[in-house]
PyMOL Python script that loads the backbone (N, CA, C, O; Angstrom):
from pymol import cmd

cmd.read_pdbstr("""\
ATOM      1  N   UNK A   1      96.794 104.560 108.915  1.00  0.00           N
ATOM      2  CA  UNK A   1      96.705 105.704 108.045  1.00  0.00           C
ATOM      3  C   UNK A   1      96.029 106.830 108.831  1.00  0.00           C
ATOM      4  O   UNK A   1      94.919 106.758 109.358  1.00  0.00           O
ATOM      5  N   UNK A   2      96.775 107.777 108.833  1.00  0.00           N
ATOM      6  CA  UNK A   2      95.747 109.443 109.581  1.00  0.00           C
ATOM      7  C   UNK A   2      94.326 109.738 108.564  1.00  0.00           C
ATOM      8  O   UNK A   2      94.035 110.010 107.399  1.00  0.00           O
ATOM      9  N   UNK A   3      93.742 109.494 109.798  1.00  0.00           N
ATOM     10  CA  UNK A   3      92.379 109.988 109.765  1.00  0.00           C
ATOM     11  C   UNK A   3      92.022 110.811 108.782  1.00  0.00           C
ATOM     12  O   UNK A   3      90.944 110.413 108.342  1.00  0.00           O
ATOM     13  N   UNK A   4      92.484 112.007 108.073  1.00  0.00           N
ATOM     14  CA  UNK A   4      92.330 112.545 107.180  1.00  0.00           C
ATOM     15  C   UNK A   4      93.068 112.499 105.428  1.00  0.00           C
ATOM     16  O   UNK A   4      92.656 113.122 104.450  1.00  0.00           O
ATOM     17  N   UNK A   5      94.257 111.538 105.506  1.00  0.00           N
ATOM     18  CA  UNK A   5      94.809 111.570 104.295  1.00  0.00           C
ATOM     19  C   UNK A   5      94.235 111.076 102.997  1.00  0.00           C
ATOM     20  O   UNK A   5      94.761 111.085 101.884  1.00  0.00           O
ATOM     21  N   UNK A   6      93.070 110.651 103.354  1.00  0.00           N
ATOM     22  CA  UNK A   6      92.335 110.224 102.384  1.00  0.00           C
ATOM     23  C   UNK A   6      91.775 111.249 101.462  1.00  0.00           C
ATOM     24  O   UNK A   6      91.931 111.310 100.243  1.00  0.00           O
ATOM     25  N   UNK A   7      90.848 112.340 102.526  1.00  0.00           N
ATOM     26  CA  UNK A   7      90.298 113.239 101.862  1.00  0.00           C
ATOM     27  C   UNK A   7      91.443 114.742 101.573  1.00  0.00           C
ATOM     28  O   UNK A   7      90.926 115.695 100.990  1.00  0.00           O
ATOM     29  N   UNK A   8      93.027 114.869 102.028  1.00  0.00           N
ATOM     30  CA  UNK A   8      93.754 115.161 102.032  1.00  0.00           C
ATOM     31  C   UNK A   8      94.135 114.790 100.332  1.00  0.00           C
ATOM     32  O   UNK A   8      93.868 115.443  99.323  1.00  0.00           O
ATOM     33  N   UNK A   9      94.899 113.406 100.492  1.00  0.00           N
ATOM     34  CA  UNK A   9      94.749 113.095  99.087  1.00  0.00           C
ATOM     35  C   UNK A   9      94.298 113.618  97.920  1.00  0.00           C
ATOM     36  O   UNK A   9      94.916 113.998  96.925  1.00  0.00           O
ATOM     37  N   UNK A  10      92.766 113.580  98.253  1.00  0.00           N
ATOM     38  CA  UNK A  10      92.152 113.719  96.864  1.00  0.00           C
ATOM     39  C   UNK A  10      92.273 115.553  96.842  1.00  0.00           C
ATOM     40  O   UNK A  10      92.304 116.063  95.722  1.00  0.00           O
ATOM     41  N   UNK A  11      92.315 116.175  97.657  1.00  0.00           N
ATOM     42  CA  UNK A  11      92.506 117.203  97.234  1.00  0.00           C
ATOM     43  C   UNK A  11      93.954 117.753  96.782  1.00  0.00           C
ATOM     44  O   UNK A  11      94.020 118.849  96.226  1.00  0.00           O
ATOM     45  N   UNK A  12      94.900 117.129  96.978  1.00  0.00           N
ATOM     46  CA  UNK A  12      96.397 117.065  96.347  1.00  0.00           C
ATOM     47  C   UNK A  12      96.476 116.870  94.789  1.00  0.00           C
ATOM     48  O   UNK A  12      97.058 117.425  93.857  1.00  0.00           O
ATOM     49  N   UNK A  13      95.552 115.745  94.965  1.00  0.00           N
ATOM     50  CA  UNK A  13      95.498 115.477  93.399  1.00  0.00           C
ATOM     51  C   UNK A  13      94.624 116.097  92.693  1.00  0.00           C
ATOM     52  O   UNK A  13      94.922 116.119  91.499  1.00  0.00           O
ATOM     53  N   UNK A  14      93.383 116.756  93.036  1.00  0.00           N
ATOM     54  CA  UNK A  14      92.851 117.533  92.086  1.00  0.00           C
ATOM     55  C   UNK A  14      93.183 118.907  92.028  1.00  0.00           C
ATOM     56  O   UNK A  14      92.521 119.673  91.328  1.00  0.00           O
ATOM     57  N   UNK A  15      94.592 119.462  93.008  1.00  0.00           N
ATOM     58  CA  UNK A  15      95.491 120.275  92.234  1.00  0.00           C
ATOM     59  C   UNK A  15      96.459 120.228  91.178  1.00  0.00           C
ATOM     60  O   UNK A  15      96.565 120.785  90.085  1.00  0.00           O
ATOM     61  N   UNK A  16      97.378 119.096  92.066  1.00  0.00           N
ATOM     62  CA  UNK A  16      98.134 119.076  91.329  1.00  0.00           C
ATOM     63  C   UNK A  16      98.586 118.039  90.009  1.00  0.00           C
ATOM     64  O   UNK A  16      99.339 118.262  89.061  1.00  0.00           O
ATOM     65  N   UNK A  17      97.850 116.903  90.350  1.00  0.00           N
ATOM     66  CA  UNK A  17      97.770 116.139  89.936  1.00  0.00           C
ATOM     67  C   UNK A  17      98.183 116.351  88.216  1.00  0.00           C
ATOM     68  O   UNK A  17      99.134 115.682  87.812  1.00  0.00           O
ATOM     69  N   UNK A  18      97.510 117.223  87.284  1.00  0.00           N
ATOM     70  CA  UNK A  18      97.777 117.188  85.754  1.00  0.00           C
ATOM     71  C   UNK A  18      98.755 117.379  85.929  1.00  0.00           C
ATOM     72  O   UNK A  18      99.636 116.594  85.581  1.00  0.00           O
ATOM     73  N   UNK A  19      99.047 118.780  86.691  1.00  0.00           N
ATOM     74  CA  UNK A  19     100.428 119.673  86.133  1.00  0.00           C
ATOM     75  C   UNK A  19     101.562 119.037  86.577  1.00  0.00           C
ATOM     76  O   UNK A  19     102.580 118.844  85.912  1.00  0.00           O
ATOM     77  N   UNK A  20     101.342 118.686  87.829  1.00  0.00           N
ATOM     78  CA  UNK A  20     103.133 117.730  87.672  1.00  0.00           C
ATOM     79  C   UNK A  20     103.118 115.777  87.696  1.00  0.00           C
ATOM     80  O   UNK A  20     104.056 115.175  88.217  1.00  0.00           O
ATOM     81  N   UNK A  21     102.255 115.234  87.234  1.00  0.00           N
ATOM     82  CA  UNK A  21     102.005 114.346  86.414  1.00  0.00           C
ATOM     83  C   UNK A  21     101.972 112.931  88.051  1.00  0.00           C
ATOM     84  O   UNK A  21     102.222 111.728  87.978  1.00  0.00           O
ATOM     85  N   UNK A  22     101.619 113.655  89.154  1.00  0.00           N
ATOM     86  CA  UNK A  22     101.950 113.087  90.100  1.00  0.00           C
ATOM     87  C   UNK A  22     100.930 111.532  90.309  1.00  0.00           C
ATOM     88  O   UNK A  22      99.768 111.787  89.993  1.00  0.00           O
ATOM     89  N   UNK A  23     101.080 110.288  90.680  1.00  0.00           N
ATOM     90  CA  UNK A  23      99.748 109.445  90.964  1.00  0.00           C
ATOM     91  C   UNK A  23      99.331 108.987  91.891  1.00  0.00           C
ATOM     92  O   UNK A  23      99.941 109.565  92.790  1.00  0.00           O
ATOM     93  N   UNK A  24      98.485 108.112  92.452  1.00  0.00           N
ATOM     94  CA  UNK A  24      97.664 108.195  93.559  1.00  0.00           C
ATOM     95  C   UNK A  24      98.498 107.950  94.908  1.00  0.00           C
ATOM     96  O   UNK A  24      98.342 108.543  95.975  1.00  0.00           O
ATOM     97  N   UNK A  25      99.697 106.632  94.520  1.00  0.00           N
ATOM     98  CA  UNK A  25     100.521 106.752  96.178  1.00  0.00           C
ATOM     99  C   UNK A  25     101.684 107.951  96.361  1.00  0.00           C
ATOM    100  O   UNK A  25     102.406 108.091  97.349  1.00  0.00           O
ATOM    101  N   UNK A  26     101.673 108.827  95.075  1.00  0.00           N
ATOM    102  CA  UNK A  26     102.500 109.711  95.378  1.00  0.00           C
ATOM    103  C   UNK A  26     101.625 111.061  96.227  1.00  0.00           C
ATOM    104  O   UNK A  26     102.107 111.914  96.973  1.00  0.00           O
ATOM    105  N   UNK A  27     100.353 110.891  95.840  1.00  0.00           N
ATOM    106  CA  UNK A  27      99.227 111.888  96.889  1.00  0.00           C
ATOM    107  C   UNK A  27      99.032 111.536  98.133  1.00  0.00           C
ATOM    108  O   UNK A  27      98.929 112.209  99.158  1.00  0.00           O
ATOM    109  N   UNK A  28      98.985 110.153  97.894  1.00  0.00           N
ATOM    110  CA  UNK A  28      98.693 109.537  99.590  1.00  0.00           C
ATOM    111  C   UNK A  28     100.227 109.679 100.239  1.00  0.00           C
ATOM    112  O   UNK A  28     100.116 110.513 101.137  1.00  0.00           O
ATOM    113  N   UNK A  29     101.590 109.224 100.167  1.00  0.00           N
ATOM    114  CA  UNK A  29     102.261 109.709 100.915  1.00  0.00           C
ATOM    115  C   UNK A  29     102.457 111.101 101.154  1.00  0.00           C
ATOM    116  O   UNK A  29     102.840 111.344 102.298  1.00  0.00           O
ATOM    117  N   UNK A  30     102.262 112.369 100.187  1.00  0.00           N
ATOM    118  CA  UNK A  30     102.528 113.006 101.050  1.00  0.00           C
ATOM    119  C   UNK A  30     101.112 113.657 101.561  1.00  0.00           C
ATOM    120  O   UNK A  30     101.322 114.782 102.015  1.00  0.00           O
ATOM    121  N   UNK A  31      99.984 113.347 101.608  1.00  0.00           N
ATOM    122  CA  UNK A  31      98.935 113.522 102.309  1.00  0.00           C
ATOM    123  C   UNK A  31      98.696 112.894 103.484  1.00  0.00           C
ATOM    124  O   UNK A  31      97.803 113.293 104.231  1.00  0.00           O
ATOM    125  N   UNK A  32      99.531 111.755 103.804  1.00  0.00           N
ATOM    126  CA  UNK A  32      99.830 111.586 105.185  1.00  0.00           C
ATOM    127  C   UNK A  32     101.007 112.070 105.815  1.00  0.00           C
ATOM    128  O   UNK A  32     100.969 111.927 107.037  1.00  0.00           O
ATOM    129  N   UNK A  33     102.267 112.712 105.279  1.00  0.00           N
ATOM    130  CA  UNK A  33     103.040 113.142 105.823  1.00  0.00           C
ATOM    131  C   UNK A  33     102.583 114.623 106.337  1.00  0.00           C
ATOM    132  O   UNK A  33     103.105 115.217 107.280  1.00  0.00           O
ATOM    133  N   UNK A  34     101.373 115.162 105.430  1.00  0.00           N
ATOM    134  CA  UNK A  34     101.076 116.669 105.574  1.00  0.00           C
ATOM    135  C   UNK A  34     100.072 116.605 107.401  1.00  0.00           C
ATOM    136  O   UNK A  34     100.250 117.257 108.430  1.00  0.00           O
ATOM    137  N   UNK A  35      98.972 115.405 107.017  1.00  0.00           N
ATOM    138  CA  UNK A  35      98.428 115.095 108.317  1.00  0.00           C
ATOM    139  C   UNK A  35      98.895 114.674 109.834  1.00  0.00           C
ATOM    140  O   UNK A  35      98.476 114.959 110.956  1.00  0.00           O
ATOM    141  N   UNK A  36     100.168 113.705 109.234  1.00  0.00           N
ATOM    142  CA  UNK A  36     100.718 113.823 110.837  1.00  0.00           C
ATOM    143  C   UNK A  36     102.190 115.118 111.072  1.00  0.00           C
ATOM    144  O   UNK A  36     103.072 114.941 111.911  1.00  0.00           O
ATOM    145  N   UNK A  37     102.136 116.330 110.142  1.00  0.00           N
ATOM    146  CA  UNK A  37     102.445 117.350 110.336  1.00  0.00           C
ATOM    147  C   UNK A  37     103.500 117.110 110.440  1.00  0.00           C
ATOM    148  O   UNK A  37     103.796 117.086 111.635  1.00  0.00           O
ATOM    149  N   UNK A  38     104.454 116.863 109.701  1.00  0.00           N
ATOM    150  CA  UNK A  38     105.926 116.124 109.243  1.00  0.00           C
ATOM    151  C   UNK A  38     106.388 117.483 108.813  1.00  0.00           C
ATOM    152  O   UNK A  38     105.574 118.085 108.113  1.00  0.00           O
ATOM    153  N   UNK A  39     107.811 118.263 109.143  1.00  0.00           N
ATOM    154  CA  UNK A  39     108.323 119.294 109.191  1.00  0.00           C
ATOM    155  C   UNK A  39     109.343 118.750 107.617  1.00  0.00           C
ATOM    156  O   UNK A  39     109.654 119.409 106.625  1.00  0.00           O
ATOM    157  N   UNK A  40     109.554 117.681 107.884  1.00  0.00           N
ATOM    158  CA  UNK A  40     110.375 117.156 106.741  1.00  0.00           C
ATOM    159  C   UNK A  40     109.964 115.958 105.538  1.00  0.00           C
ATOM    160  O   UNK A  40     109.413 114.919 105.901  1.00  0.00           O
ATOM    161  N   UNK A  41     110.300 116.219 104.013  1.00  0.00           N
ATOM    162  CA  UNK A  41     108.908 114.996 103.560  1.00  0.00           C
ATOM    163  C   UNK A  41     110.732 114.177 103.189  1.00  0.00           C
ATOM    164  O   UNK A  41     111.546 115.049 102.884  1.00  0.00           O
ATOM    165  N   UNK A  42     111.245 112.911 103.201  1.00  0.00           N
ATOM    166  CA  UNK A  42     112.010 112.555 103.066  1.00  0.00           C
ATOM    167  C   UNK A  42     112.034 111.268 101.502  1.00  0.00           C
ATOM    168  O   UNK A  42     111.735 110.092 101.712  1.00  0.00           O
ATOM    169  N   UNK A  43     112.329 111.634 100.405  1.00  0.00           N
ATOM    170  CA  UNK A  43     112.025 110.511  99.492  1.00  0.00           C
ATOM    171  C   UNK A  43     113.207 110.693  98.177  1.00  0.00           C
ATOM    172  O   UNK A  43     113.870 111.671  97.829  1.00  0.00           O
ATOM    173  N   UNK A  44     113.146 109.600  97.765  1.00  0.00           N
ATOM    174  CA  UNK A  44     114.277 109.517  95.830  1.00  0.00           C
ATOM    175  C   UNK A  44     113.217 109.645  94.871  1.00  0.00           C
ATOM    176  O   UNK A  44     113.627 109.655  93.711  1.00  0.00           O
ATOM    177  N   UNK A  45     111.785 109.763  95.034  1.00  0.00           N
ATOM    178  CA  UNK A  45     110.883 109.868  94.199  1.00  0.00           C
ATOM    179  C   UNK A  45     110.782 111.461  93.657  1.00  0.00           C
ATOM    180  O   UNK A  45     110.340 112.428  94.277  1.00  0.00           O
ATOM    181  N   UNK A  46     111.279 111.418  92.438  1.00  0.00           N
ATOM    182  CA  UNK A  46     111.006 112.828  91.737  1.00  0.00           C
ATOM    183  C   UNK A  46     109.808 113.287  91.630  1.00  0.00           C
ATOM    184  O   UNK A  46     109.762 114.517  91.623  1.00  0.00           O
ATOM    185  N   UNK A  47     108.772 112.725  91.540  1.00  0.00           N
ATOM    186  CA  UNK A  47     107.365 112.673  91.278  1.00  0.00           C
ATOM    187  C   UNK A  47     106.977 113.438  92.990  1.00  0.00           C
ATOM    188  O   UNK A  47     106.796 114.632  93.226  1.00  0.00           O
ATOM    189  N   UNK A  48     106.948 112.477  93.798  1.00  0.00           N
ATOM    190  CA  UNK A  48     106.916 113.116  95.243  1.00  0.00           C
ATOM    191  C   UNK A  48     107.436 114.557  95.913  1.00  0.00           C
ATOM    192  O   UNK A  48     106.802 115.329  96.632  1.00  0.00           O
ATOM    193  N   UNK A  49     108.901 114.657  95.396  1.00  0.00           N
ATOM    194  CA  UNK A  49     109.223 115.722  95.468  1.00  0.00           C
ATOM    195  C   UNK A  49     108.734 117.030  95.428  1.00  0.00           C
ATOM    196  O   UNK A  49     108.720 117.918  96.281  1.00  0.00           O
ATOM    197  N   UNK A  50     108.187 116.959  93.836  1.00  0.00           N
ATOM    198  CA  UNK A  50     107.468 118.248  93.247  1.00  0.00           C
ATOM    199  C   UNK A  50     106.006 118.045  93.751  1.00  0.00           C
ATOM    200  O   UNK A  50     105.135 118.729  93.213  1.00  0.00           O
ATOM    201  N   UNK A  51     105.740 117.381  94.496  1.00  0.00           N
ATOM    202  CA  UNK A  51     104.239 117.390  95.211  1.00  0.00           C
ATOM    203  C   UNK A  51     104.216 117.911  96.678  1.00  0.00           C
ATOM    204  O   UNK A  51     103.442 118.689  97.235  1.00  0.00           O
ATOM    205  N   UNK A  52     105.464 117.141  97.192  1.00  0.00           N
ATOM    206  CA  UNK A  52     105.274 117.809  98.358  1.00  0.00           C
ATOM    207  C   UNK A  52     106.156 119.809  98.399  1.00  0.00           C
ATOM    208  O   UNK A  52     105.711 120.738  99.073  1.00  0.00           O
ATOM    209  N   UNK A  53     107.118 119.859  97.682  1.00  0.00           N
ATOM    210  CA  UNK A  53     107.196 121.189  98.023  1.00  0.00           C
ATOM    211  C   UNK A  53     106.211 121.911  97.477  1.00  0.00           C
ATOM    212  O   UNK A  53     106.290 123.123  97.675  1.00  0.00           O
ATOM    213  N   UNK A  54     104.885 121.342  96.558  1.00  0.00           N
ATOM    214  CA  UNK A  54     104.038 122.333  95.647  1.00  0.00           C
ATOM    215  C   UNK A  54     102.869 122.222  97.366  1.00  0.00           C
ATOM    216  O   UNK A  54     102.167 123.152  97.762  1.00  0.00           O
ATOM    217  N   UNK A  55     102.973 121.121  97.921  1.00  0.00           N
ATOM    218  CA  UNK A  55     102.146 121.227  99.026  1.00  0.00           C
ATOM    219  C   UNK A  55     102.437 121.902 100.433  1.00  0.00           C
ATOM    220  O   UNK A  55     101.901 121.766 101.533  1.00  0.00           O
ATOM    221  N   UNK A  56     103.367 122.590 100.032  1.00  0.00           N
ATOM    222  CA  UNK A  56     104.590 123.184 101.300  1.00  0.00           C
ATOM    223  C   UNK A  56     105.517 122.186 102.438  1.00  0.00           C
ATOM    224  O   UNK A  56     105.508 122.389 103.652  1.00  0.00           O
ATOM    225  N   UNK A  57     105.915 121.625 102.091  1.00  0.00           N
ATOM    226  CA  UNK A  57     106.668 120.716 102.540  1.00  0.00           C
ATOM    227  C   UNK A  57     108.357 120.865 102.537  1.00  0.00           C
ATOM    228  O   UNK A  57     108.685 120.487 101.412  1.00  0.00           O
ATOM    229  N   UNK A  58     109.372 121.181 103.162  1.00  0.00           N
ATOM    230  CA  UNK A  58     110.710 121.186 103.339  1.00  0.00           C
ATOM    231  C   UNK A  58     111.241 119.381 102.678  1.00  0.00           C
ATOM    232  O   UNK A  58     111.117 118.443 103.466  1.00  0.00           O
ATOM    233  N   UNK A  59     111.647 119.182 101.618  1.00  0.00           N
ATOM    234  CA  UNK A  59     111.917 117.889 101.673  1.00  0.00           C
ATOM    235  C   UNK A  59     113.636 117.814 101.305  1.00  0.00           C
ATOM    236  O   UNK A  59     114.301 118.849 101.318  1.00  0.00           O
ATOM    237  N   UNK A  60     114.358 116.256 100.927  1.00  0.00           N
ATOM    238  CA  UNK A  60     115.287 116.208 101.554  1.00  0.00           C
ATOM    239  C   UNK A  60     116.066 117.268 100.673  1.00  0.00           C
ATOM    240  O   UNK A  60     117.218 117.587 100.966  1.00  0.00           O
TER     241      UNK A  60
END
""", "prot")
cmd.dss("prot")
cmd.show_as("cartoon", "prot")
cmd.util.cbc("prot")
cmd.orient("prot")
């Protein structure tokens, strides 16, 4: 796990977390995709989706 997705994480989720109903491994993946600086977030998870483009993320 990158060194920072932990504390990455929790700050994902105490944005976004109410408003788009996202939960904890949907913060941690893309809080490690944001840490090892992933140009692309790749997933079928609707939940993920709206987390990572709310986190700036290009996904599929």
């Amino acid at each position: 796990m990158p060194d920072r997705a932990l504390e990455i994480c929790a700050q994902l989720a105490h944005r976004h977390a109410a408003r788009l109903g996202v939960r904890t491994l949907d913060t941690l993946h893309v809080a490690s995709a944001l840490e090892l600086k992933a140009e692309h977030f790749w997933t079928f998870d609707a939940r993920q989706v709206k987390l990572a483009l709310a986190a700036g993320l290009k996904t599929n």
